[in-house]
C-alpha positions in Angstrom: 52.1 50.4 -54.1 48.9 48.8 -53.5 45.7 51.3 -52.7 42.3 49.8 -51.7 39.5 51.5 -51.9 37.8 50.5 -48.6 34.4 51.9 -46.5 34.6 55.1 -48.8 38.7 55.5 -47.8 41.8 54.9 -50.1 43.8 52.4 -48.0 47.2 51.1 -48.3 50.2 49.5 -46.3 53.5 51.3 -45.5 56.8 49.9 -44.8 59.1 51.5 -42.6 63.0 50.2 -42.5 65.4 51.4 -39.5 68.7 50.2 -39.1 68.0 46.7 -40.7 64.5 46.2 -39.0 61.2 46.8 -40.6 58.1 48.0 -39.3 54.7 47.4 -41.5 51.6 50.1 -40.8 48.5 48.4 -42.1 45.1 49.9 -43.6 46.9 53.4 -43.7 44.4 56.4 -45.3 45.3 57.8 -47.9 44.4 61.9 -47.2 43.9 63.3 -50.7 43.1 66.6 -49.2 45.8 67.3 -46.6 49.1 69.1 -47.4 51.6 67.0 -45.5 52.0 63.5 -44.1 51.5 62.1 -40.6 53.0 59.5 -38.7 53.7 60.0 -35.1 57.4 59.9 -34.2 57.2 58.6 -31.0 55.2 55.3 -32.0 57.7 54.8 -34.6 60.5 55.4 -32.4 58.6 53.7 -30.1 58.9 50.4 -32.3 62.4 50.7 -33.2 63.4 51.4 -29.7 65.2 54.3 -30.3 65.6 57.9 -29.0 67.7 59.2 -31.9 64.3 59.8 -33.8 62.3 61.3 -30.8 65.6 63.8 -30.3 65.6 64.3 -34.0 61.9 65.0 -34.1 62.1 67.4 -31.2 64.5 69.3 -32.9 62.7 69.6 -35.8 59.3 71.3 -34.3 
């Protein structure tokens, strides 16, 4: 993993892979401070055009 230290921010790239695409999430920040990570289910579902993860996500919360 790359991290770039950018404006004062740790910065990286994530990749995300769903069933046999790929979705790349550039100049992510790096939260040193925060106890869990977020990305928001529905843009990712969003991208993937799916509603398996949106239902999965609902029934998580």
């Amino acid at each position: 993993m790359k991290i770039d230290y950018l404006d004062g921010l740790l910065q990286t790239s994530v990749t995300l892979n769903y069933n046999g695409r790929a979705l790349t999430i550039d100049k992510l920040v790096i939260d040193t401070g925060a106890s869990h990570t977020l990305l928001s289910a529905d843009i990712v579902a969003q991208n993937f055009s799916c509603t398996q993860l949106l239902k999965e996500n609902s029934l998580a919360n």
